[in-house]
MDAnalysis code that builds the backbone (N, CA, C; Angstrom):
import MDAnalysis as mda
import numpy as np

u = mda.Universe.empty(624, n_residues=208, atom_resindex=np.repeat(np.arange(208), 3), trajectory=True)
u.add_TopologyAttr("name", ["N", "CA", "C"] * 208)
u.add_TopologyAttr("resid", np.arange(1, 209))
u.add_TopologyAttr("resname", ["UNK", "UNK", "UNK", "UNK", "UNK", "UNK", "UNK", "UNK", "UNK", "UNK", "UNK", "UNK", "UNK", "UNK", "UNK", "UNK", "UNK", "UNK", "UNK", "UNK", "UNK", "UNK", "UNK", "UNK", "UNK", "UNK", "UNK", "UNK", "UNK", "UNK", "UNK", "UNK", "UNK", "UNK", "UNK", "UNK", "UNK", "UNK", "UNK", "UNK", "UNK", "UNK", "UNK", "UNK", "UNK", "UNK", "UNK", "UNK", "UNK", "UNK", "UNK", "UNK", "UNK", "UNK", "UNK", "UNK", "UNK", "UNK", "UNK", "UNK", "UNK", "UNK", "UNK", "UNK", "UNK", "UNK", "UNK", "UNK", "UNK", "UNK", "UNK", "UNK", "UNK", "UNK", "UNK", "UNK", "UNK", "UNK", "UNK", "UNK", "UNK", "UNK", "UNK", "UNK", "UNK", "UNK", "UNK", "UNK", "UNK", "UNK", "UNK", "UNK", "UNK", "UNK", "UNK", "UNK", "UNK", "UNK", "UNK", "UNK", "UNK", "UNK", "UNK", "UNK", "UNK", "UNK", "UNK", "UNK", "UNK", "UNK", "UNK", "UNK", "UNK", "UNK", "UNK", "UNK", "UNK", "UNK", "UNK", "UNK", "UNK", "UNK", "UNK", "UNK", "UNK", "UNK", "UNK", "UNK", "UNK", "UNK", "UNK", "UNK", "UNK", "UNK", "UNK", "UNK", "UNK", "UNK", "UNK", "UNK", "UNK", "UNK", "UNK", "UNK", "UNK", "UNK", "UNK", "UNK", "UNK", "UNK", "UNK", "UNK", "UNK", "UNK", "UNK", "UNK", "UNK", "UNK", "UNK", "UNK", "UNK", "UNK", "UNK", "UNK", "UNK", "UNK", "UNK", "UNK", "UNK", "UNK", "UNK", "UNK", "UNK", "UNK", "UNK", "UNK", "UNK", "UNK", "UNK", "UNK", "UNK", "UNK", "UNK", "UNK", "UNK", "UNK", "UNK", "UNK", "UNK", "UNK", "UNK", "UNK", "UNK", "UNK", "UNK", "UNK", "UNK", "UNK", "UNK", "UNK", "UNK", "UNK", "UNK", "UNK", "UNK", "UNK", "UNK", "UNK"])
u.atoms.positions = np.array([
    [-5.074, 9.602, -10.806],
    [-6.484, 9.360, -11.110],
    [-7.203, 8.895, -9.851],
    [-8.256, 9.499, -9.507],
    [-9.344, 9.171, -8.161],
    [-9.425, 7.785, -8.558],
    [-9.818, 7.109, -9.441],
    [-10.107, 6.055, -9.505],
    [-8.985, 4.807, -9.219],
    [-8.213, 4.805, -8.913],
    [-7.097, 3.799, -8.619],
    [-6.450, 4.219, -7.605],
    [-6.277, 2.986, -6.903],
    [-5.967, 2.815, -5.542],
    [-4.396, 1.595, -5.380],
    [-3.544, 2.278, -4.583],
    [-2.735, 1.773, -4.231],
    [-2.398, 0.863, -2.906],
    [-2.250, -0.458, -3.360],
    [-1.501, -1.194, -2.032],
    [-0.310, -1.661, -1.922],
    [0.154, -1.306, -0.673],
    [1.411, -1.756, -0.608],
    [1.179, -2.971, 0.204],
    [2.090, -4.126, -0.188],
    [2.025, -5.441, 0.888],
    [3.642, -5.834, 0.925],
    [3.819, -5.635, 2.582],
    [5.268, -5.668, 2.871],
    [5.406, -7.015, 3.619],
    [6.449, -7.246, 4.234],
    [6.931, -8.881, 4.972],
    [8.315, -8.688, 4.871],
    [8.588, -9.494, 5.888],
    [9.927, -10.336, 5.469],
    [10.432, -11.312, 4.697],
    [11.060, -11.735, 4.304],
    [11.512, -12.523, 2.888],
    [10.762, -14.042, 3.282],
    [10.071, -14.680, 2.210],
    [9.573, -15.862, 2.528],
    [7.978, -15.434, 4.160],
    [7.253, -14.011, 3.729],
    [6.483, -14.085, 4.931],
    [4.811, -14.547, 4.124],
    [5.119, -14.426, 2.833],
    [3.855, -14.957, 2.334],
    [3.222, -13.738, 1.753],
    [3.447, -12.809, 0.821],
    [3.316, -11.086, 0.424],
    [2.761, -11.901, -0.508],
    [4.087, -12.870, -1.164],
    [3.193, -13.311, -2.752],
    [1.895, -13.888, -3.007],
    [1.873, -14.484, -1.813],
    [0.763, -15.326, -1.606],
    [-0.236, -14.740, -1.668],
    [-0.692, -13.455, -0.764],
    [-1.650, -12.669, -0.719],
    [-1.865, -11.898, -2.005],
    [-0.775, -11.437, -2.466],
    [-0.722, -10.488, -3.708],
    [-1.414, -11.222, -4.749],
    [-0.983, -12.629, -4.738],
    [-1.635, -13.745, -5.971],
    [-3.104, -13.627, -5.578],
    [-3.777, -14.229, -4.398],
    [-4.793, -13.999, -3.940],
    [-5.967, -12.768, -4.606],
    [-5.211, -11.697, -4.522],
    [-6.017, -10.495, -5.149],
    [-5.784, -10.682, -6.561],
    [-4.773, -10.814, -7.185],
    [-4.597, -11.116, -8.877],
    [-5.571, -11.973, -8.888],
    [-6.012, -13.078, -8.342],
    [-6.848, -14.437, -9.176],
    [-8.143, -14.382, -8.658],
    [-8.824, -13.261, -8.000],
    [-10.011, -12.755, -7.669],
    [-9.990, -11.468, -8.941],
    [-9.492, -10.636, -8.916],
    [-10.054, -9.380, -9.551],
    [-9.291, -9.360, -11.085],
    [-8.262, -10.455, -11.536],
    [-7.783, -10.635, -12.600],
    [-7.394, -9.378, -13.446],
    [-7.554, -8.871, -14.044],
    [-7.113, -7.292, -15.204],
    [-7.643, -5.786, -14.282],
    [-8.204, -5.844, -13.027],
    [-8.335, -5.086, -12.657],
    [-6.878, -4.961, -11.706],
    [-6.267, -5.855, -11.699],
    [-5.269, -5.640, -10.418],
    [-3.733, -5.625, -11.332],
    [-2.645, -4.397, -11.150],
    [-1.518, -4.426, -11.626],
    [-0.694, -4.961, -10.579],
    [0.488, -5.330, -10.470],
    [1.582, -5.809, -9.534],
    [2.790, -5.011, -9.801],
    [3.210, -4.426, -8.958],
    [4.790, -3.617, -9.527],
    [5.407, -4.435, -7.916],
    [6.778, -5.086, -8.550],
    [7.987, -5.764, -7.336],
    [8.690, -4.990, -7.324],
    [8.579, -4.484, -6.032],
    [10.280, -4.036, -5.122],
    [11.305, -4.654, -5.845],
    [11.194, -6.080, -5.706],
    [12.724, -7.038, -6.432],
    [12.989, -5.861, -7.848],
    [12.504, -6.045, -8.766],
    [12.450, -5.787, -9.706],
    [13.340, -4.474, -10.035],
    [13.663, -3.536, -9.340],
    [14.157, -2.281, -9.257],
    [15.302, -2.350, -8.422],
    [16.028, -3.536, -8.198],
    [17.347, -3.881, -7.879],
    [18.069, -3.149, -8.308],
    [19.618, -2.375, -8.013],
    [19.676, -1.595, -9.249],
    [21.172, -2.442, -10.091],
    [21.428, -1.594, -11.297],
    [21.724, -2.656, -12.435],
    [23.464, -2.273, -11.708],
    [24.326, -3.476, -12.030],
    [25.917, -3.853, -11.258],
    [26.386, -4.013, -12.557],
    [26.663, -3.708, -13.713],
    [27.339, -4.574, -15.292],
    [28.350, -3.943, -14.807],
    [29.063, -3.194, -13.953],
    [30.459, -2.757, -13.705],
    [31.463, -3.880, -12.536],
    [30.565, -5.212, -12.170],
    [30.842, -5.903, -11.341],
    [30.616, -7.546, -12.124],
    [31.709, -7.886, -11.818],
    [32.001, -9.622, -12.385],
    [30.376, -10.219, -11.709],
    [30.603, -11.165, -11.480],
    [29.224, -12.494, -11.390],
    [29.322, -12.304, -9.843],
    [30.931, -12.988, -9.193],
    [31.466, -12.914, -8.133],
    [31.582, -12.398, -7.038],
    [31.573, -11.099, -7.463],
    [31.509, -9.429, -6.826],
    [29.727, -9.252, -6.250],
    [28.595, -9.316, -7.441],
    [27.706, -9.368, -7.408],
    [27.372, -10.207, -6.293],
    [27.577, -11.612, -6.267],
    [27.422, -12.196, -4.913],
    [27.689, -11.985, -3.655],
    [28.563, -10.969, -3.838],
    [28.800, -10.167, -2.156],
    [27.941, -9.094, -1.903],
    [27.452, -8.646, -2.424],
    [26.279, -7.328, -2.049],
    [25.371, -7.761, -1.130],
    [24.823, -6.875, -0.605],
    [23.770, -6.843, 0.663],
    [22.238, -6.849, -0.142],
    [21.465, -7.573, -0.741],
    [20.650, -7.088, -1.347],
    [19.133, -6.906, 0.072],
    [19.666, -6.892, 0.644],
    [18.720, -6.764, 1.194],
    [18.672, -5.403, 2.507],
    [19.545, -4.151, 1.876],
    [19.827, -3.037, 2.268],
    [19.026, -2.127, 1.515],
    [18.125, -0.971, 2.219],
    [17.629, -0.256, 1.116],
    [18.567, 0.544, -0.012],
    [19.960, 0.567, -0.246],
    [20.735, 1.197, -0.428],
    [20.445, -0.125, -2.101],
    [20.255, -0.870, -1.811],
    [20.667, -2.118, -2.925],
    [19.222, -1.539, -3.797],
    [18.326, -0.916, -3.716],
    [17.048, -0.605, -4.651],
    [17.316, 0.468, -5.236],
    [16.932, 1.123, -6.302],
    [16.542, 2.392, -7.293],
    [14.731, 2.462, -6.841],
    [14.884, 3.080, -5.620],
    [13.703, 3.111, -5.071],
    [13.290, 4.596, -5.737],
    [14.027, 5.631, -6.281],
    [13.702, 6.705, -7.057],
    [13.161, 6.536, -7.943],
    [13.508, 5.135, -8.389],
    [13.003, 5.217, -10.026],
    [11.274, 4.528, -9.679],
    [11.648, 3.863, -8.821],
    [10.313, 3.026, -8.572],
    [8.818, 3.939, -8.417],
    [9.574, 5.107, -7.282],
    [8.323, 6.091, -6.829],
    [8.207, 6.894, -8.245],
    [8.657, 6.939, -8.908],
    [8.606, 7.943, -10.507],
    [7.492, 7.228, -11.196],
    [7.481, 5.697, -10.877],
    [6.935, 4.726, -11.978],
    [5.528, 4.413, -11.045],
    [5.707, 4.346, -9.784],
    [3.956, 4.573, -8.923],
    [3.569, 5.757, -9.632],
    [4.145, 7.138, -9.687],
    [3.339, 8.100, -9.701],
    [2.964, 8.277, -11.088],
    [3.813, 8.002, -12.221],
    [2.710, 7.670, -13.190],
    [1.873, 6.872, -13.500],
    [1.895, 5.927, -12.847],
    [0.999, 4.550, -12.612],
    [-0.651, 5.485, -12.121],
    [-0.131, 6.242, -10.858],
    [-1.263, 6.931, -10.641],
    [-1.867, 7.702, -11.238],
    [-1.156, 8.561, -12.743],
    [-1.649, 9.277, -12.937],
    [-2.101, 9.013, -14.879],
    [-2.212, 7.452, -14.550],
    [-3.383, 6.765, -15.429],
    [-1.835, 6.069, -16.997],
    [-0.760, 6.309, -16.351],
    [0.329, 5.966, -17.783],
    [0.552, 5.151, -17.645],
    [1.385, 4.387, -18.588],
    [2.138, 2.746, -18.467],
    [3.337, 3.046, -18.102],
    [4.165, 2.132, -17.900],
    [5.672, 1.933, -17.264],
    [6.566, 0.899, -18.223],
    [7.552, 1.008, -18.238],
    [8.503, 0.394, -18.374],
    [9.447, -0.358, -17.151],
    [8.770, -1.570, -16.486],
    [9.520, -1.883, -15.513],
    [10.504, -2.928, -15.656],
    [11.489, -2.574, -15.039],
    [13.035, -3.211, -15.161],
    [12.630, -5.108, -14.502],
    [13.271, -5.706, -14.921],
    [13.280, -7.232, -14.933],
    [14.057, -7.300, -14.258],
    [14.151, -7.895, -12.816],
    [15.833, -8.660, -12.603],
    [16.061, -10.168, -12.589],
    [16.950, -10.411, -12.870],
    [17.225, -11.857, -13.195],
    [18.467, -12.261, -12.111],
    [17.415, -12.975, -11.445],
    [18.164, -13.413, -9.882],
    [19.302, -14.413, -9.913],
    [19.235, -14.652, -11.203],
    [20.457, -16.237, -11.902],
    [21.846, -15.657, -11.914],
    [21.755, -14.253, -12.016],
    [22.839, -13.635, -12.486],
    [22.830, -12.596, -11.499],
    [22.233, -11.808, -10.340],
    [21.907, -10.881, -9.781],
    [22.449, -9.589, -10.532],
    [21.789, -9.511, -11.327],
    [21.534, -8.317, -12.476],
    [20.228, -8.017, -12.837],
    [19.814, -6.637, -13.262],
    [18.513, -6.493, -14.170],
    [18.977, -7.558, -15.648],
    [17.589, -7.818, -16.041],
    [18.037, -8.161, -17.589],
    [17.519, -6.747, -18.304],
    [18.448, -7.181, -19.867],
    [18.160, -6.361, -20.518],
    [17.096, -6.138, -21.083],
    [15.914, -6.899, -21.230],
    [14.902, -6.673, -21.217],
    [13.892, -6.068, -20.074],
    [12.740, -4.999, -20.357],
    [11.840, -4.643, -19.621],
    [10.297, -5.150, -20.133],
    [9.686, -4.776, -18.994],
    [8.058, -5.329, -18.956],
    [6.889, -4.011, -19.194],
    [6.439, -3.778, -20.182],
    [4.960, -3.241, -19.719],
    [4.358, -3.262, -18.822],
    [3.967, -2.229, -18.214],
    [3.151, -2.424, -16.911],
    [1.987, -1.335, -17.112],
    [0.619, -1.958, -17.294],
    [-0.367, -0.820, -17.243],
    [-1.154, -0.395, -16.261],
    [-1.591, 0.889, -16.053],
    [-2.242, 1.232, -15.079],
    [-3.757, 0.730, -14.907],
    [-4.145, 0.553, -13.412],
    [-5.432, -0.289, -13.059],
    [-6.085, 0.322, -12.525],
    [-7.548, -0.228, -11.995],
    [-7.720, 0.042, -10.985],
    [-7.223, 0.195, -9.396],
    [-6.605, -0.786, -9.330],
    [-5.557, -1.461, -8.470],
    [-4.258, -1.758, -8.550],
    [-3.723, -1.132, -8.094],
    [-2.017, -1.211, -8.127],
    [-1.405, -1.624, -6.991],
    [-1.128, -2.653, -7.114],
    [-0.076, -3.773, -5.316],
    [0.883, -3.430, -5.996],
    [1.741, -2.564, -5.000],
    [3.079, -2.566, -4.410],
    [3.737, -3.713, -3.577],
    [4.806, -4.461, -3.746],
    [4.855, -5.832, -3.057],
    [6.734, -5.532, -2.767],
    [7.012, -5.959, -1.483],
    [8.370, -5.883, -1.580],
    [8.557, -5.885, 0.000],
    [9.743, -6.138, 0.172],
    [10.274, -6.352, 1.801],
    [10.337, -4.952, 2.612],
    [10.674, -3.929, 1.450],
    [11.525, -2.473, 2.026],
    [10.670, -1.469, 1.760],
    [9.297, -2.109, 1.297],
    [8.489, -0.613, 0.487],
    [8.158, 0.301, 1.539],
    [8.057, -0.021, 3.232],
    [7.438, 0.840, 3.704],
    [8.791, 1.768, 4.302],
    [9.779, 1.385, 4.061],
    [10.997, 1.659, 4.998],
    [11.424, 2.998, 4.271],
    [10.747, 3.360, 3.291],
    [11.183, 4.863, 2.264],
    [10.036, 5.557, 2.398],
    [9.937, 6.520, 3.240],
    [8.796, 7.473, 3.258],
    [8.244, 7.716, 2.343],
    [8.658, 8.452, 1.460],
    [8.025, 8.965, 0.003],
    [7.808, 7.944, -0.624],
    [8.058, 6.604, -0.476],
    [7.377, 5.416, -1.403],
    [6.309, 5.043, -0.652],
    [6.090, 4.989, 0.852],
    [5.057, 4.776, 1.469],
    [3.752, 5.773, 1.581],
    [4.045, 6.928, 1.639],
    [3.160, 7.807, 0.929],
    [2.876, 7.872, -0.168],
    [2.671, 7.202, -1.024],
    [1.976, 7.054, -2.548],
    [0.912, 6.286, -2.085],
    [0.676, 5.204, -1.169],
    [-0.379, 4.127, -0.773],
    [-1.409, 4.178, 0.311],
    [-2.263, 3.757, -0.377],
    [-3.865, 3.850, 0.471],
    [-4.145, 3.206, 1.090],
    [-3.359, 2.028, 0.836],
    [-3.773, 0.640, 1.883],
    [-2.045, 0.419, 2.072],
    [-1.939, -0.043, 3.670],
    [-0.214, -0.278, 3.838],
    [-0.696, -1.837, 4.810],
    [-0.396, -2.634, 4.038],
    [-0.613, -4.424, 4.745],
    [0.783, -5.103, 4.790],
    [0.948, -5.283, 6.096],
    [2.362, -5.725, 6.420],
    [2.063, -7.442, 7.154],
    [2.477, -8.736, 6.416],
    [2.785, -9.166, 6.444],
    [3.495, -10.244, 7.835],
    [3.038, -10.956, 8.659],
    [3.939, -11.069, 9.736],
    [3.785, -12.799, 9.604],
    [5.273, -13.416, 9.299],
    [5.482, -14.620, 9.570],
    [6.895, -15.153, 10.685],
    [6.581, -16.149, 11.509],
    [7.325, -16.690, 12.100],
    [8.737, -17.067, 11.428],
    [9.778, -16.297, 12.127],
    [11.342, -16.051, 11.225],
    [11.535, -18.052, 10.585],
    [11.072, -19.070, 11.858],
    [11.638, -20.566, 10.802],
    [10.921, -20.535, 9.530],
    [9.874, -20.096, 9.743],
    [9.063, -20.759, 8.491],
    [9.580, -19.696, 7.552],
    [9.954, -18.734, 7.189],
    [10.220, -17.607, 6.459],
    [11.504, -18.112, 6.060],
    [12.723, -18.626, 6.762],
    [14.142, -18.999, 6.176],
    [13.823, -20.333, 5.067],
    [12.610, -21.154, 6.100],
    [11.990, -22.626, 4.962],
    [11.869, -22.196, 3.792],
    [10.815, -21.107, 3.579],
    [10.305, -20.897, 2.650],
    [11.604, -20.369, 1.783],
    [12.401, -19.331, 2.285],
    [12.938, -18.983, 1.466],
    [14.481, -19.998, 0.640],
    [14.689, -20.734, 1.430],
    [15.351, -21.755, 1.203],
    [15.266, -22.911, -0.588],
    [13.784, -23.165, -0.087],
    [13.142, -23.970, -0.899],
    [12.981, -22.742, -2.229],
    [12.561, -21.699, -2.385],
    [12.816, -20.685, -3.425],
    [13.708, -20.715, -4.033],
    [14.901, -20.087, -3.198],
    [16.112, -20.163, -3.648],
    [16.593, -20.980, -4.231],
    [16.991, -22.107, -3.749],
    [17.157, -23.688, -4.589],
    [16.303, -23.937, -5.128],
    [15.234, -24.031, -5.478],
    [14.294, -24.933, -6.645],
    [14.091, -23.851, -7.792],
    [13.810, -22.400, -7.580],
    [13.313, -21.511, -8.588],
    [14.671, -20.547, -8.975],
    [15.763, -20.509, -8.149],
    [16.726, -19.517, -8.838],
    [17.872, -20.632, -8.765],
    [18.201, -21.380, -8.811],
    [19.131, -22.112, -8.878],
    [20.497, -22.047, -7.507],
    [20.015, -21.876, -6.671],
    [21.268, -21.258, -5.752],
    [21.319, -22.946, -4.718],
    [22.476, -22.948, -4.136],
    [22.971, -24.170, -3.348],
    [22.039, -23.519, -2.156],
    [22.294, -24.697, -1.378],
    [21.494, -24.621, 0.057],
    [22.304, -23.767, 0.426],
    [24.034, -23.776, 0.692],
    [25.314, -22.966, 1.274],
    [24.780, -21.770, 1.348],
    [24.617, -21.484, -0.063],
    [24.645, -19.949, -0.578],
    [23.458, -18.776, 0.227],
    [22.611, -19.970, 0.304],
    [21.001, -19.099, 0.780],
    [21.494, -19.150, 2.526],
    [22.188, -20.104, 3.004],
    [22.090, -20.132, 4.342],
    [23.167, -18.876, 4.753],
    [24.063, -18.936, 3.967],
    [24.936, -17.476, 4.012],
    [24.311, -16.636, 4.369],
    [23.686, -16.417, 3.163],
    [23.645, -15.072, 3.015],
    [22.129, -14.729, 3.910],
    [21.529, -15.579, 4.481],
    [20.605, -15.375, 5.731],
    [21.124, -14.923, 6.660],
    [21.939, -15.500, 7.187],
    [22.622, -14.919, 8.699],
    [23.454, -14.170, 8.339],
    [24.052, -13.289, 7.077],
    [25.165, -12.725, 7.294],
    [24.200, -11.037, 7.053],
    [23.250, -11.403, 5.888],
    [22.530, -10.162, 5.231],
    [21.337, -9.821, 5.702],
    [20.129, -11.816, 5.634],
    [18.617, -11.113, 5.818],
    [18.289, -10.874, 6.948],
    [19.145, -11.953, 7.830],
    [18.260, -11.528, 9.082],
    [18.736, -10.313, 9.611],
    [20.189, -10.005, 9.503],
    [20.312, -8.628, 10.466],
    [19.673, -7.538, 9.655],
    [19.714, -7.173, 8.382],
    [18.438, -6.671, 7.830],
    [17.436, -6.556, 7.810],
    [16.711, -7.505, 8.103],
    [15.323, -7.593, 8.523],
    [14.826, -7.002, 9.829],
    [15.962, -7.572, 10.562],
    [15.655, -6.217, 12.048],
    [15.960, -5.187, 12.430],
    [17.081, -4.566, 10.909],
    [17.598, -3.030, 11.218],
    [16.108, -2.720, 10.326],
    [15.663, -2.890, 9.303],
    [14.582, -2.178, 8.736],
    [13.420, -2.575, 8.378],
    [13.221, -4.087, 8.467],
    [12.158, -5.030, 7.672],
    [11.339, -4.771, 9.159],
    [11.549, -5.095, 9.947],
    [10.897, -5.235, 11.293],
    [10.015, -3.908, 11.565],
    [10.927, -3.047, 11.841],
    [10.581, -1.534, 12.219],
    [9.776, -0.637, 11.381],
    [9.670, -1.094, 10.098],
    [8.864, -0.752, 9.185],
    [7.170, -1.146, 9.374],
    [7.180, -2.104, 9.961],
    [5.916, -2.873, 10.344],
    [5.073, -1.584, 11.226],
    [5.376, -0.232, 12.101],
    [4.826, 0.557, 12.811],
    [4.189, 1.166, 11.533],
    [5.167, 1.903, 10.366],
    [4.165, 2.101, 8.873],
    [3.068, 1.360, 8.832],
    [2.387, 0.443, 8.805],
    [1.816, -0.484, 8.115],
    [0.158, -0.083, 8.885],
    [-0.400, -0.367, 8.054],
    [-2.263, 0.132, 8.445],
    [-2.894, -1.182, 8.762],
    [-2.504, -2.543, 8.398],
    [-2.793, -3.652, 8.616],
    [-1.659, -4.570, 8.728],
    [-1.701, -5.516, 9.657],
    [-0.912, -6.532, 10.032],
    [-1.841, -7.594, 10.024],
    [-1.125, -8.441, 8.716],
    [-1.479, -10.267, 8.643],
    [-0.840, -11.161, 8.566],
    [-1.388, -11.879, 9.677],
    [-0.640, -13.099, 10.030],
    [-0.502, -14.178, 8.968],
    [0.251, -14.188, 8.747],
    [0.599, -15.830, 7.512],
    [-0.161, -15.164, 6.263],
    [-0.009, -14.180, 5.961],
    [-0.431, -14.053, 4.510],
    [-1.383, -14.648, 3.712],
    [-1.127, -15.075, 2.481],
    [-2.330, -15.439, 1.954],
    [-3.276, -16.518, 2.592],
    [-2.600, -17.285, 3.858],
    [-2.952, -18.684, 4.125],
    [-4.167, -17.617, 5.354],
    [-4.112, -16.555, 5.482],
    [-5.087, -15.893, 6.785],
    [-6.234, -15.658, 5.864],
    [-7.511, -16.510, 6.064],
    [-8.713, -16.613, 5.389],
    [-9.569, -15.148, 5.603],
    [-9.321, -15.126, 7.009],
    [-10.349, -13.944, 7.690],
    [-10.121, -12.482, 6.927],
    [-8.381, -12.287, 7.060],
    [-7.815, -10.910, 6.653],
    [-8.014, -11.032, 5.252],
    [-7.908, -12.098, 4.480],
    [-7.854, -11.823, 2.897],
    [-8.898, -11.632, 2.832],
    [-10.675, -12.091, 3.308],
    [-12.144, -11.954, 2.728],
    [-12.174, -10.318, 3.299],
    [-11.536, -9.460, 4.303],
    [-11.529, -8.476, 4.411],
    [-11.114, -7.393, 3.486],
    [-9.746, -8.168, 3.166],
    [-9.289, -6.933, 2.135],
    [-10.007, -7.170, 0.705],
    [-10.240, -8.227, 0.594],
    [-10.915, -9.054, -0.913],
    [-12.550, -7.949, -1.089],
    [-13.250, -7.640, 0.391],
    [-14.254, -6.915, 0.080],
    [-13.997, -5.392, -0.065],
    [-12.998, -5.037, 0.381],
    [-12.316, -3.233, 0.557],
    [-11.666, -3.626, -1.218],
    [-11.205, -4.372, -1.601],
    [-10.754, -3.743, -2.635],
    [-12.216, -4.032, -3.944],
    [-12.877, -5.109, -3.519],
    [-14.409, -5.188, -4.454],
    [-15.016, -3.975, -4.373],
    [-15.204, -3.415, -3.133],
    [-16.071, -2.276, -3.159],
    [-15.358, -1.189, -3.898],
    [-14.337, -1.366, -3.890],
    [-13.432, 0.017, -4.588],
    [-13.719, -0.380, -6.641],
    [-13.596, -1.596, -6.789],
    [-13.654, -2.146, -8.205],
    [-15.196, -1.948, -8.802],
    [-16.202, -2.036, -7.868],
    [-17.228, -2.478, -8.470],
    [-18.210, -1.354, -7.845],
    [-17.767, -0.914, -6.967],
    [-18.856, 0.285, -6.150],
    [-19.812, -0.470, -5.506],
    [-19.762, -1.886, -5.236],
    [-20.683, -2.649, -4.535],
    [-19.972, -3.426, -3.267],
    [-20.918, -3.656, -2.534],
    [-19.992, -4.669, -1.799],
    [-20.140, -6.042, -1.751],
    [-19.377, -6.735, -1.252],
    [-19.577, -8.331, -1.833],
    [-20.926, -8.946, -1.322],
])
């Protein structure tokens, strides 16, 4: 549908995507859908709890990025979705899924979205994200332990063993994709009243 417009907003883990992404949700409210990268993890029930904890999730190989671009393109072409839940307690999808309806506005949000061609070609706007690697391990630290239950151990692991060399085989290099680069995410006043008026004018046919 001409009328809906896609953004993708990429980063590195803990670079502040959510932040911005929230930003546009709590300005344009029911006009704006959210579909997560996380979310399309793909499902392990053939692997103990244990096993699950050794995976790379932060390899594009670890996404059902097929299923994801299936679920943009009907998104675009005005349908609802059925999007998969993952439940980070257990690093599994749950068995439950979410409704997701089509908007005016559809944010794409995720670490790896630009790193798959054909998922990056679905999007009109490509905003990549750039935070300083300490503050990004902080952030993600404090996530990890307070909102998914994981030990400090566990997150510091699996930083140096998975995100960061991940992040610079593909999180990094992905950033040349990107049509905009913002610094500190939602906390960058200047870049958000920018995109806040590109996506008003697209919502309202006016400008702010």
């Amino acid at each position: 549908m001409d009328d809906i417009i896609i953004i993708g907003i990429a980063g590195g883990t803990g670079s502040g995507k959510t932040t911005l992404t929230n930003r546009l949700k709590e300005r344009f409210g029911d006009d704006v859908t959210v579909v997560y990268h996380d979310n399309y993890y793909k499902r392990h029930d053939e692997m103990t709890y244990e096993e699950r904890c050794l995976l790379n999730y932060d390899h594009p190989d670890a996404f059902d990025t097929d299923l994801m671009i299936e679920h943009i393109q009907m998104l675009r072409q005005g349908l609802a979705i059925e999007s998969p839940i993952y439940d980070f307690t257990v690093h599994n999808r749950s068995n439950t899924t979410m409704v997701v309806l089509p908007t005016k506005v559809i944010v794409v949000e995720g670490i790896l979205i630009f790193q798959n061609e054909n998922l990056r070609n679905l999007m009109d706007i490509k905003i990549f994200v750039d935070t300083d690697a300490d503050v990004r391990i902080l952030r993600r630290i404090l996530r990890d332990v307070q909102a998914r239950g994981r030990s400090l151990e566990s997150v510091v692991n699996q930083y140096l063993t998975t995100v960061k060399p991940m992040h610079e085989q593909f999180v990094e290099p992905s950033k040349r994709a990107s049509d905009i680069i913002v610094l500190e995410g939602g906390n960058n006043v200047v870049a958000l009243d920018i995109l806040i008026q590109r996506v008003h004018n697209h919502v309202c046919g006016t400008k702010v």
